[in-house]
N, CA and C of each residue as an Amber inpcrd file, in Angstrom:
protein
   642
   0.8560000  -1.1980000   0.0000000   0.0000000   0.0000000   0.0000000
   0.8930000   1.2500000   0.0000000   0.6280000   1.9190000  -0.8310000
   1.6190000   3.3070000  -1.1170000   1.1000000   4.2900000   0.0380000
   2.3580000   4.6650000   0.7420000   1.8380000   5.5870000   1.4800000
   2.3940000   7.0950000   1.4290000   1.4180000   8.1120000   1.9530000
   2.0030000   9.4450000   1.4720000   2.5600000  10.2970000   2.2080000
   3.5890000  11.2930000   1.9240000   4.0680000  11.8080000   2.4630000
   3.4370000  12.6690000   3.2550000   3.8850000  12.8070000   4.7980000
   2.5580000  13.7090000   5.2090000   3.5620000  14.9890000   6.2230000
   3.0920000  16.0770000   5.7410000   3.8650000  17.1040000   5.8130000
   3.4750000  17.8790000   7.4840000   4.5820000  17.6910000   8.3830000
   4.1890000  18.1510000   9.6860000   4.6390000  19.8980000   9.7000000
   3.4290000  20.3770000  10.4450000   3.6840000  21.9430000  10.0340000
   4.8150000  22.2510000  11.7660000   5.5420000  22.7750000  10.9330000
   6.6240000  23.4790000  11.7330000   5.7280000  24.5070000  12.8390000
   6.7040000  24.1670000  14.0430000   5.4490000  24.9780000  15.1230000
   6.4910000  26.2610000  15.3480000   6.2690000  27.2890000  15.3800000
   6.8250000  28.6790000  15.7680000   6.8510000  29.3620000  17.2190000
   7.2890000  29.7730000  17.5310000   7.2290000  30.2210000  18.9430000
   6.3650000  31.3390000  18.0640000   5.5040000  32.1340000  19.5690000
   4.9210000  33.0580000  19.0840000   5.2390000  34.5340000  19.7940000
   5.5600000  35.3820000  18.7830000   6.1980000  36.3810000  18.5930000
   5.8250000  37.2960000  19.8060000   6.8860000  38.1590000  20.8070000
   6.5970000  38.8920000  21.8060000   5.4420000  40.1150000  21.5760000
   4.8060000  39.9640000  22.2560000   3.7760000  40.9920000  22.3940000
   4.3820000  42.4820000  22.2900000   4.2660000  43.2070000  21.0020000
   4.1790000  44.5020000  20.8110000   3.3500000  45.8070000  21.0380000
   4.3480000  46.6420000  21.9090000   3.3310000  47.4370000  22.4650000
   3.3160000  48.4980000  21.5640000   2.0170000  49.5570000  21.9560000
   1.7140000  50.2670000  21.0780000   2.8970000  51.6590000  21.2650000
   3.2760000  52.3020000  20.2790000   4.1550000  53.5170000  19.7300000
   3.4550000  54.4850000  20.4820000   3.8590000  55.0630000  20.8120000
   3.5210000  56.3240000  21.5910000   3.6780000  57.4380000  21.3360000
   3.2120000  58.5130000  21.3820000   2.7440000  59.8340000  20.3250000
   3.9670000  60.5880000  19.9920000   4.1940000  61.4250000  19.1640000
   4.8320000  62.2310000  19.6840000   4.7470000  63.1780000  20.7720000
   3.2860000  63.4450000  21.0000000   2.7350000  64.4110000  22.0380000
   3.2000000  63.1870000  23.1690000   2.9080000  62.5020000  23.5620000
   2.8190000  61.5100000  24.9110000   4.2430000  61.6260000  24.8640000
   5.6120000  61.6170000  23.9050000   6.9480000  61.9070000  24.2910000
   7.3180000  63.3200000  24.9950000   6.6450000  64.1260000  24.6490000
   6.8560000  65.6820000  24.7810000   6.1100000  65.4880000  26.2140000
   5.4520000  65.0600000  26.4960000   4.9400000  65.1120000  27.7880000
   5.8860000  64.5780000  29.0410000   6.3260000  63.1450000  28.3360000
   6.9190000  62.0680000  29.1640000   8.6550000  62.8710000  29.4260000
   9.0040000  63.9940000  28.4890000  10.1220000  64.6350000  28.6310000
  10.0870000  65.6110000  29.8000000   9.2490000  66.2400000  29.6910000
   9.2430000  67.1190000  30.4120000   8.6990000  66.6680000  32.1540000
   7.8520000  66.0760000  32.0790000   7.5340000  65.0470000  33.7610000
   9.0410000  64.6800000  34.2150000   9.8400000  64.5270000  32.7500000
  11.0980000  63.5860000  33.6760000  11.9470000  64.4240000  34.0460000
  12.1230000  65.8540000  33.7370000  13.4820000  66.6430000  33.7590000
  12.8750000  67.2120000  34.9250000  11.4820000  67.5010000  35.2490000
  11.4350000  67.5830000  36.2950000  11.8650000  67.0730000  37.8750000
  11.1350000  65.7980000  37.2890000  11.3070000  64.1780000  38.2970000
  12.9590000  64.4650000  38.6370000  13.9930000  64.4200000  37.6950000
  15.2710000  64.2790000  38.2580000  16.0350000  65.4850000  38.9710000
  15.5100000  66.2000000  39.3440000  15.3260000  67.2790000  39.9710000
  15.8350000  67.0190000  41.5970000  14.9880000  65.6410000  41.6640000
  15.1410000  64.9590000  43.2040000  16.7570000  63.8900000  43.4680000
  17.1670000  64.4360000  42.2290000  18.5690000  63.7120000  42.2840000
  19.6470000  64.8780000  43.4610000  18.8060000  66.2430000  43.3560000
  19.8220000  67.1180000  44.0490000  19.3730000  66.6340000  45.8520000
  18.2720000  65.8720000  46.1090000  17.9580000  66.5960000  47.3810000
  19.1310000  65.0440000  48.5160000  19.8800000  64.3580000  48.1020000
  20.8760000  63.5180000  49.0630000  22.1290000  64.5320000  49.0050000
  22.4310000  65.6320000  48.2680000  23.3440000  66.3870000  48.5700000
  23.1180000  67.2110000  49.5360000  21.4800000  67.9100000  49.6840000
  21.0820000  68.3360000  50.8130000  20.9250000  68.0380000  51.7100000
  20.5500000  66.5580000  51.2650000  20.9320000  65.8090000  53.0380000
  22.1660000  65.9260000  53.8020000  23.3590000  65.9810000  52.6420000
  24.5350000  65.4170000  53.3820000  24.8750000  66.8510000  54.1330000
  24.1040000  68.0730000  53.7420000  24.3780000  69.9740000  54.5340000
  23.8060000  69.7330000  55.5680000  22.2830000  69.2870000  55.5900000
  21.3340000  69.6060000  56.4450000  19.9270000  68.4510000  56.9510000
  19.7930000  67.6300000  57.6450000  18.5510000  67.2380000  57.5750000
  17.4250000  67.8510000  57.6450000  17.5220000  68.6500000  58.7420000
  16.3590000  69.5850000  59.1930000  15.7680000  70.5920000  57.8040000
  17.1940000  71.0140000  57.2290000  16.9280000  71.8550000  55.8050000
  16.1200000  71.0810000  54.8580000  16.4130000  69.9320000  54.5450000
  16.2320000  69.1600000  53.7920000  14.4540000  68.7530000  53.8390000
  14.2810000  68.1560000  54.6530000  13.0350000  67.8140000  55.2610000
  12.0730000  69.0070000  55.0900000  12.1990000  70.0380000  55.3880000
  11.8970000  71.4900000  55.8470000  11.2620000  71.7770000  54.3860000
  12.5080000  71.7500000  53.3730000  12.6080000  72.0970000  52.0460000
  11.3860000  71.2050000  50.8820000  10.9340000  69.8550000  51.8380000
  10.6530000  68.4840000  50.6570000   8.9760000  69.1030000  51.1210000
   8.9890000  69.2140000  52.3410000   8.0620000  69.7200000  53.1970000
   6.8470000  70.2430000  52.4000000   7.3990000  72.0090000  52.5450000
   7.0670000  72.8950000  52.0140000   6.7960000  72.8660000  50.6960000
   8.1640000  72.5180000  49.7780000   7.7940000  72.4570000  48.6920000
   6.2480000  71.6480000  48.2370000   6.1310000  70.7790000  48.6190000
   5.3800000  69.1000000  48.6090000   3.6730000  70.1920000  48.9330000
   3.7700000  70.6300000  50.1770000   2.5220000  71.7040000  50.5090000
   2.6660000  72.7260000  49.6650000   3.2260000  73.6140000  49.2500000
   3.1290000  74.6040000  48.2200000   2.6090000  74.1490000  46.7630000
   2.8690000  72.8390000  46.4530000   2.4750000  72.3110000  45.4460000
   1.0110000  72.4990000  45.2020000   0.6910000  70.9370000  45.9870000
  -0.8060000  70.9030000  46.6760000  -1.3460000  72.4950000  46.8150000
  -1.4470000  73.3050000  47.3120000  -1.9160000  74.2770000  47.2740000
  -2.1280000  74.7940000  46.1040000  -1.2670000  75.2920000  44.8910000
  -1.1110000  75.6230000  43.4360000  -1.8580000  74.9300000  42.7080000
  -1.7180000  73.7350000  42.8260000  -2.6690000  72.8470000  41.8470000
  -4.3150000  72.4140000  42.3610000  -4.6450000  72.6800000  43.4040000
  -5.7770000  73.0270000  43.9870000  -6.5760000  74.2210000  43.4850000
  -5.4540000  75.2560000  43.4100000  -6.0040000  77.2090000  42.4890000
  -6.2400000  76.6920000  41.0640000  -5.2780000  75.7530000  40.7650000
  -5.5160000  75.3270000  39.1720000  -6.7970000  75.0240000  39.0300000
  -7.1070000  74.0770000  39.8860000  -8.4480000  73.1360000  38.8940000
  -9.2290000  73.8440000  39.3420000  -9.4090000  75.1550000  40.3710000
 -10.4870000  75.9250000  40.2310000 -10.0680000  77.4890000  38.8740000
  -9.5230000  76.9090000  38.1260000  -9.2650000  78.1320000  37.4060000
  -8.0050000  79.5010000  37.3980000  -7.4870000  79.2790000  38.8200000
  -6.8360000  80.1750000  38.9940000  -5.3450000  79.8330000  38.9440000
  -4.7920000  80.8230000  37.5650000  -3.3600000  80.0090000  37.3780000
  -1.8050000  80.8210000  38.2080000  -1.2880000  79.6640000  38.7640000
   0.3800000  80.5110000  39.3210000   1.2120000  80.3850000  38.1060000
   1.4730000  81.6310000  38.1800000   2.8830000  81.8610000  37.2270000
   3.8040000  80.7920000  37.0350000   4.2480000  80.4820000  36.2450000
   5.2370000  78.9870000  36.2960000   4.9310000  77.7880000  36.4710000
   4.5230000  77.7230000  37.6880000   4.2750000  76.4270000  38.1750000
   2.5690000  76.1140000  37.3890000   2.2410000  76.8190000  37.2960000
   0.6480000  76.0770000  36.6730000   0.7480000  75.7980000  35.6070000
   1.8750000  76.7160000  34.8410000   2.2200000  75.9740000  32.8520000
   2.9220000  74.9660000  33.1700000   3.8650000  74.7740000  33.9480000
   5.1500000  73.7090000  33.8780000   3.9510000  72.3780000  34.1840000
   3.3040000  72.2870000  35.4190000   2.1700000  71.7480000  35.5980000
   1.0920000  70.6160000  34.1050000   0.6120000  71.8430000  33.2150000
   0.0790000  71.2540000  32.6330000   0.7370000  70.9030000  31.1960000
   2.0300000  71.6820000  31.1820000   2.7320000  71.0540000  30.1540000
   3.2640000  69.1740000  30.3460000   3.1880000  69.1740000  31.8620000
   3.8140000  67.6220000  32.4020000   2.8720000  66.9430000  32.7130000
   1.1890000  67.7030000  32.6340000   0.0810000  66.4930000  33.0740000
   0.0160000  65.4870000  31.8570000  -0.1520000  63.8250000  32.2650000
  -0.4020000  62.7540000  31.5170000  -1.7980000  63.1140000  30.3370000
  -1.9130000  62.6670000  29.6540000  -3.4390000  62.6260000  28.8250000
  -4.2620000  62.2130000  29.6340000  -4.0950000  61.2530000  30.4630000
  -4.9400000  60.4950000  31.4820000  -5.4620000  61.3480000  32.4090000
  -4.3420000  62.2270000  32.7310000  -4.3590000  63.3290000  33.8870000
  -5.2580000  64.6640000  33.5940000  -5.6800000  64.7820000  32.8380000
  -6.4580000  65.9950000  31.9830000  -7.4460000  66.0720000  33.2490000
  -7.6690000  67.3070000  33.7150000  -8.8680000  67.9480000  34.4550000
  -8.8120000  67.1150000  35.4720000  -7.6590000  66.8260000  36.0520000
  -8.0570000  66.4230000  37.3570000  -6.4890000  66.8900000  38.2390000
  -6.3650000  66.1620000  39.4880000  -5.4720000  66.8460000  40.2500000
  -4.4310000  65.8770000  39.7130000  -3.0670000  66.4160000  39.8230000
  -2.1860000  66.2490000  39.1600000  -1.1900000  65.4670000  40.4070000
  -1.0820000  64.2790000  40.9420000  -0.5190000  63.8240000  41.9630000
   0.9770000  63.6870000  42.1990000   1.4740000  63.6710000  40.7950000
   2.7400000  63.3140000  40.5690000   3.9750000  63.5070000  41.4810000
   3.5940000  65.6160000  41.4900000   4.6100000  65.8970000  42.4200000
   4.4650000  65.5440000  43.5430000   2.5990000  65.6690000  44.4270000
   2.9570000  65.5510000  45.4350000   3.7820000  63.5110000  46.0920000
   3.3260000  62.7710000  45.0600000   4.1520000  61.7700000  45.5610000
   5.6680000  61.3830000  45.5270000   5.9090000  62.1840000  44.4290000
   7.4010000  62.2430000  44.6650000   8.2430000  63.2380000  45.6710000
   7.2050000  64.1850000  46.0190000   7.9160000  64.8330000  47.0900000
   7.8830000  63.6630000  48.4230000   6.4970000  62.9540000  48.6790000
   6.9310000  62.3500000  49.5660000   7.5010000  60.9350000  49.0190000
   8.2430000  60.3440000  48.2080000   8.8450000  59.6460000  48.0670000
  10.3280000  60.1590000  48.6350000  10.9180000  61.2650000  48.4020000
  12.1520000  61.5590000  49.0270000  11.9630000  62.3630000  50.0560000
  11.0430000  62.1610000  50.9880000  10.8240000  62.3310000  52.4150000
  10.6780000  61.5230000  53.3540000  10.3910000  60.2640000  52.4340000
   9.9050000  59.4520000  53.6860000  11.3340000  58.5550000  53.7410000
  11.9150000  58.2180000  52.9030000  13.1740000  57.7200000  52.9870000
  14.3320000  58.3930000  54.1690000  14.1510000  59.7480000  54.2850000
  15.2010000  60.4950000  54.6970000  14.6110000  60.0770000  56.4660000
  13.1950000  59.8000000  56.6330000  12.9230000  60.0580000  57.9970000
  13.0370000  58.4010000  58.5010000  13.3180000  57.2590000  57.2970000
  12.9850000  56.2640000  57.8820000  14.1850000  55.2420000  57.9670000
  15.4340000  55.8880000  57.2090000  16.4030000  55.1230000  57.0010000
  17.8040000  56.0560000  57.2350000  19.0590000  55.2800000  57.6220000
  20.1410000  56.0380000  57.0050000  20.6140000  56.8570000  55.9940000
  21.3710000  58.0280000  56.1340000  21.3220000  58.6410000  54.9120000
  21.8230000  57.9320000  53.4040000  22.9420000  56.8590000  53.9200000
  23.3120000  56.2780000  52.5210000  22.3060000  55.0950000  51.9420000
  21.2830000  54.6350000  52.8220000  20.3840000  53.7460000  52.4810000
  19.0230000  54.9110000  51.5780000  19.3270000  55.7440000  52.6430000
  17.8900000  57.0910000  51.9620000  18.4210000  57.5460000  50.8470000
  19.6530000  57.7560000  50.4070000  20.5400000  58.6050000  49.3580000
  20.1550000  57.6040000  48.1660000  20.6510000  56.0540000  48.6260000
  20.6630000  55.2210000  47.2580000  18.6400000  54.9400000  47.3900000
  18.0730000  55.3220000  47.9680000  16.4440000  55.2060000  47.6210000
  16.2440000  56.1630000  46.7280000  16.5930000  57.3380000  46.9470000
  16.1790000  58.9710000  46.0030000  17.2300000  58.7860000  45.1160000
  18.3300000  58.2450000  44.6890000  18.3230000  58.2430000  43.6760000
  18.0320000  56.9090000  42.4030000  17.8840000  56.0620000  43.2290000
  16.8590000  55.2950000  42.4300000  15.6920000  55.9420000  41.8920000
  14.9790000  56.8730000  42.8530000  13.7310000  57.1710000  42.1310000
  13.8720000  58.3750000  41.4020000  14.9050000  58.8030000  40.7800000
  15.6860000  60.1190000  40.2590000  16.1960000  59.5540000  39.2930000
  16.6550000  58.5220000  38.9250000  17.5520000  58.0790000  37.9530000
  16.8970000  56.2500000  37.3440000  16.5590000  55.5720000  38.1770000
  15.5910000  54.1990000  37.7730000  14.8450000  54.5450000  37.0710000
  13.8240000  55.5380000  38.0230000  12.1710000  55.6500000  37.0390000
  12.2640000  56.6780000  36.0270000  13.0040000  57.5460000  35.8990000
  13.0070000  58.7550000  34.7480000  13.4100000  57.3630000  33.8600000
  14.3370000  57.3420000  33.9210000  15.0620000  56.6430000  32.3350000
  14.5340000  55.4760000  32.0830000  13.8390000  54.8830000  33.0080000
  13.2160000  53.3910000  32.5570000  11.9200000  53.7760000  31.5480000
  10.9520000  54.9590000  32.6540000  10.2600000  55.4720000  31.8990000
  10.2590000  56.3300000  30.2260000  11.7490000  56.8510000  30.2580000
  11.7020000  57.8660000  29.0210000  12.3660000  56.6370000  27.8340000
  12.7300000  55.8000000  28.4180000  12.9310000  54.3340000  27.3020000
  12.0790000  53.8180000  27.0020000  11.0680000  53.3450000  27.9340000
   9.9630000  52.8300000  27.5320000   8.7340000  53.2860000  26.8280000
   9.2780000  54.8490000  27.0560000   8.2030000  55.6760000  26.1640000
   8.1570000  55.3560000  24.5700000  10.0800000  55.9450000  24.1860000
  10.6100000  56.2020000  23.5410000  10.8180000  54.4370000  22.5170000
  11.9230000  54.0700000  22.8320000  11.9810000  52.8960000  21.9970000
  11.6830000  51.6150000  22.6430000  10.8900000  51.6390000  24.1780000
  10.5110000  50.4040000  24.3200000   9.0500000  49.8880000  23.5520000
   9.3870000  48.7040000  22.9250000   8.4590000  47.6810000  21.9340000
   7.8890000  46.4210000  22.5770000   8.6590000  45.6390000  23.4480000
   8.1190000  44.3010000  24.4080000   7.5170000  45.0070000  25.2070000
   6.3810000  44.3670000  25.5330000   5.4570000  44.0940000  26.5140000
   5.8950000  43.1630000  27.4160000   5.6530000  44.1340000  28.8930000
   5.8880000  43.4310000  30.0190000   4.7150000  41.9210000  30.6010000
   4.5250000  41.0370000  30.2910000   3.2420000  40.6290000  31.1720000
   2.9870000  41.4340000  32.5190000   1.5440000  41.6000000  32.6680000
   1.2990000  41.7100000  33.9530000   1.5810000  42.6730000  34.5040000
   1.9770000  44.1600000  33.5060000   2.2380000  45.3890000  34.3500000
   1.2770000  46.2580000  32.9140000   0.3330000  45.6240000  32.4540000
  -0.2510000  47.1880000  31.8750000  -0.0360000  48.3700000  31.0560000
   1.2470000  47.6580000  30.4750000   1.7290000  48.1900000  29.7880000
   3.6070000  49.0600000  29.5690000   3.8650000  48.4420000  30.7920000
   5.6610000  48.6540000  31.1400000   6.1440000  47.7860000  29.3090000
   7.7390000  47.9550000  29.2540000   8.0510000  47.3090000  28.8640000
   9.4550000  46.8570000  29.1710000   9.9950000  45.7430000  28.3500000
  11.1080000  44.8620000  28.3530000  12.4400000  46.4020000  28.5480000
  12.2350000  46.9570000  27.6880000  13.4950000  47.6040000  27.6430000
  13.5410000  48.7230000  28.6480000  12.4460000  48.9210000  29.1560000
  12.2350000  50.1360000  30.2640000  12.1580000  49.3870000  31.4680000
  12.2290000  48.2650000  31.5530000  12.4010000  47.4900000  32.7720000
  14.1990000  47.1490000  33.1880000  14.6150000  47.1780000  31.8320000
  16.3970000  46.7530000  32.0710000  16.9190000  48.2670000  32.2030000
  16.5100000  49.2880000  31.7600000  16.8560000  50.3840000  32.0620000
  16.4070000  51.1850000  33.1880000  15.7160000  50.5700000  34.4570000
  15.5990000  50.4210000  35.5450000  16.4500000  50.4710000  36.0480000
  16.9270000  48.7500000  35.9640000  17.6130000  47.7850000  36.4910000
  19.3430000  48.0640000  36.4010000  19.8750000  48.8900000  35.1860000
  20.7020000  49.6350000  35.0130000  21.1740000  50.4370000  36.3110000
  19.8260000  51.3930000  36.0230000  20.3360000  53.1410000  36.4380000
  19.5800000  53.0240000  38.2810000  19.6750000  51.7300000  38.7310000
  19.1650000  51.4540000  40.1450000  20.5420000  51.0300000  40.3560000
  21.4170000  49.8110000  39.5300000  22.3530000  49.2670000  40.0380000
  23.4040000  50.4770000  40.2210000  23.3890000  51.2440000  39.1110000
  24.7180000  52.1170000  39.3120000  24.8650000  53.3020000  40.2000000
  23.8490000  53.4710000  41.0960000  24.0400000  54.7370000  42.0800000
  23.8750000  53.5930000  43.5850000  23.4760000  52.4100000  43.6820000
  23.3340000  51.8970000  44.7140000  24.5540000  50.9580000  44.4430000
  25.4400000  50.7630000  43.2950000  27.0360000  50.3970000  43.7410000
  27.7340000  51.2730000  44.0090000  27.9340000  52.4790000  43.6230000
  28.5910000  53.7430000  43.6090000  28.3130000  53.9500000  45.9470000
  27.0520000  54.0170000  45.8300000  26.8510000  54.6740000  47.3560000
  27.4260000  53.7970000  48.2040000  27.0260000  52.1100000  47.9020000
  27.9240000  51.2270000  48.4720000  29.1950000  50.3530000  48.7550000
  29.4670000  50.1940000  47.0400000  30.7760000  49.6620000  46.8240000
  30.6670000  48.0170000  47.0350000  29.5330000  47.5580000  47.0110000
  29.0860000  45.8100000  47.0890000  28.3110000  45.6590000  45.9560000
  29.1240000  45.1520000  44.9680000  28.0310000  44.3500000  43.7340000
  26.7930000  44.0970000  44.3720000  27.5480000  42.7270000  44.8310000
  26.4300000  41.6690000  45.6100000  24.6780000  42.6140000  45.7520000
  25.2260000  43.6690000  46.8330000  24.2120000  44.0090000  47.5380000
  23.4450000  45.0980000  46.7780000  24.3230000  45.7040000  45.6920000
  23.8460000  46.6490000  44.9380000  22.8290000  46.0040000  44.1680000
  23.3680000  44.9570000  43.0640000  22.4280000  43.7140000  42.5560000
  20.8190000  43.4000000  42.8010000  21.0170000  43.1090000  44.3110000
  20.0710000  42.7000000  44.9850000  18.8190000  44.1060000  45.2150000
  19.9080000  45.0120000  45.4890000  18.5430000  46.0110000  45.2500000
  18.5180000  46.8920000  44.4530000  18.8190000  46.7740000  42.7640000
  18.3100000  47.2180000  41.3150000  17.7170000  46.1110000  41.3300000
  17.5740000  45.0020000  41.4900000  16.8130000  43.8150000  41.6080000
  14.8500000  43.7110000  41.8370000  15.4620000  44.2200000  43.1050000
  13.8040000  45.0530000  44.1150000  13.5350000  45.6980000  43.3480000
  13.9850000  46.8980000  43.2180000  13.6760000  47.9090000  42.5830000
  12.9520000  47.9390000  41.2530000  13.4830000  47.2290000  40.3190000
  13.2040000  46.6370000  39.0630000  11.6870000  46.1040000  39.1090000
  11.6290000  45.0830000  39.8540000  10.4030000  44.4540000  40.6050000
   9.3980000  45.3080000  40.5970000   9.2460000  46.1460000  41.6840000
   8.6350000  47.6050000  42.0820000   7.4850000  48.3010000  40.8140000
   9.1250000  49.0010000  40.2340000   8.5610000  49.8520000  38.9340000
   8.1050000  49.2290000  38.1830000   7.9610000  47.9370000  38.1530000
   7.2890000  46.9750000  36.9660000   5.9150000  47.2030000  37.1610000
   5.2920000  47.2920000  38.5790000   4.3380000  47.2150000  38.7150000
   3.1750000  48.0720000  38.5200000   2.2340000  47.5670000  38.0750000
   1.2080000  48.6900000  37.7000000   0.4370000  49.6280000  38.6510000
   1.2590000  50.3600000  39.4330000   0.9630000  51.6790000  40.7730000
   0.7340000  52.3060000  40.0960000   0.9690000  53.1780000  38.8630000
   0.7620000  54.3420000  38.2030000   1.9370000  55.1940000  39.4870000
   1.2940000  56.3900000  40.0050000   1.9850000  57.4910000  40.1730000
   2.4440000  56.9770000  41.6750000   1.6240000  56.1430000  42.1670000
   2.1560000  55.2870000  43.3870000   3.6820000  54.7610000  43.5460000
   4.2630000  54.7370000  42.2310000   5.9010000  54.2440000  42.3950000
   6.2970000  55.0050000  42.8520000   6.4370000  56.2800000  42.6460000
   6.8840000  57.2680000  43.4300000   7.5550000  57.2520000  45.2420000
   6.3400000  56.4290000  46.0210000   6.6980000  55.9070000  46.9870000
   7.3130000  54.8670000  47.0590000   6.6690000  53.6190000  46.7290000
   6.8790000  52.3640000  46.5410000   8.4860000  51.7160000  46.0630000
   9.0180000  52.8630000  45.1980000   9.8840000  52.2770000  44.6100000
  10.7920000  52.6840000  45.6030000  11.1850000  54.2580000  45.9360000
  12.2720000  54.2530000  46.9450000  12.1930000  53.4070000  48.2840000
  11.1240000  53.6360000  48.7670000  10.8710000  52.2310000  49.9510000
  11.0180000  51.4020000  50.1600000  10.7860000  50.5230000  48.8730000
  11.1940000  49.1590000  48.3630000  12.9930000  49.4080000  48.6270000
  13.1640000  50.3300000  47.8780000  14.8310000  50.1820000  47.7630000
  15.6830000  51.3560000  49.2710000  15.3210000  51.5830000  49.9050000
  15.2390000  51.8300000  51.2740000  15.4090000  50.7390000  52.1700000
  14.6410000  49.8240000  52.1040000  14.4540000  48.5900000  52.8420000
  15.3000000  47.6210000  52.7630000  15.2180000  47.2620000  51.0550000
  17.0790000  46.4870000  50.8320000  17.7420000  46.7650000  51.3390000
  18.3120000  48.2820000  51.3430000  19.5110000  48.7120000  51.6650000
  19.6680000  48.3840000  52.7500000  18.5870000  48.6540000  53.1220000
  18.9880000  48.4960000  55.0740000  19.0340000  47.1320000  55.6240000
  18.0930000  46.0970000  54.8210000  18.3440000  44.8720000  55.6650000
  19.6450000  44.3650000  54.9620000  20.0460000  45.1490000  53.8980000
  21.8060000  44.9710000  53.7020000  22.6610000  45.4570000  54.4300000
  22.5030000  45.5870000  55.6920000  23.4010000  46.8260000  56.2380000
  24.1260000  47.7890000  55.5850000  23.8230000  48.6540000  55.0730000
  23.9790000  49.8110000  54.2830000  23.6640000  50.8530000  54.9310000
């Protein structure tokens, strides 16, 4: 009995989930949120002058905010701060209160009151240097899709994981321990908090540090 050739179809892996391109407007936005955001890279130098200054400074600023953007959404605009404001609000963020700053002010406040300064130093600048650039990559040329974060991606997750390791080896001088918390950290910002990383992430990397003795 002649039998026929029977042709088995080649199985393919299936191709990483591509995320969607992002505007040019959503870049112009995501630029300007970030040059802000790294702003908080200056305030562990202020620690190392002053705590009381420092605190005093995250304080105020953090309440002066809140106050300004409160006059906003009733109409009434501050000089500077209400354009810089809505030049950096998300699309998402349209007509409503704008949380950003105030959580990043207390992201590099609560570190300073809850940890050592070199454990608080390498938290703020994780969240000064991790989340800007993970974010302005992932805006920009990240294409993989993260599972399970909503829209993060592959390349804004290693550029995290980067710019966490290199100010928390620098502050410490331990691979090992530096590793371990761009590690956390990485973790963290993956997650879908929205403006909540802000806290979350230096805390997270606050906490390493410290149960690293750091």
């Amino acid at each position: 009995m002649r039998q026929e050739n029977v042709q088995i179809p080649e199985i393919c892996p299936a191709p990483a989930k591509q995320r969607k391109k992002a505007t040019s407007e959503e870049i112009a936005i995501e630029f300007t949120r970030k040059s802000i955001h790294l702003l908080i890279a200056f305030v562990p130098l202020l620690l190392s002058l002053s705590k009381p200054l420092t605190v005093s400074l995250l304080v105020a600023g953090t309440a002066a905010y809140a106050i300004f953007e409160q006059l906003r959404m009733k109409g009434i605009k501050i000089p500077l701060v209400s354009t810089l404001t809505a030049k950096a609000t998300r699309l998402r963020d349209n007509g409503h209160f704008v949380t950003g700053p105030v959580t990043l002010g207390f992201g590099a406040l609560l570190p300073i009151l809850l940890f050592n300064p070199v454990s608080a130093s390498i938290a703020i600048y994780i969240l000064a240097f991790g989340d800007s650039f993970s974010s302005l990559v992932g805006k920009t040329v990240g294409r993989i899709s993260l599972p399970l974060t909503r829209g993060k991606s592959v390349e804004g997750s290693l550029t995290c994981f980067i710019f966490s390791l290199i100010p928390a080896f620098l502050m410490s001088r331990r691979l090992g321990a530096a590793l371990i918390i761009a590690a956390v950290s990485t973790l963290v910002e993956a997650a879908p908090t929205k403006d909540w990383d802000n806290i979350l992430l230096p805390l997270s990397a606050g906490i390493a540090a410290s149960l690293l003795g750091l």
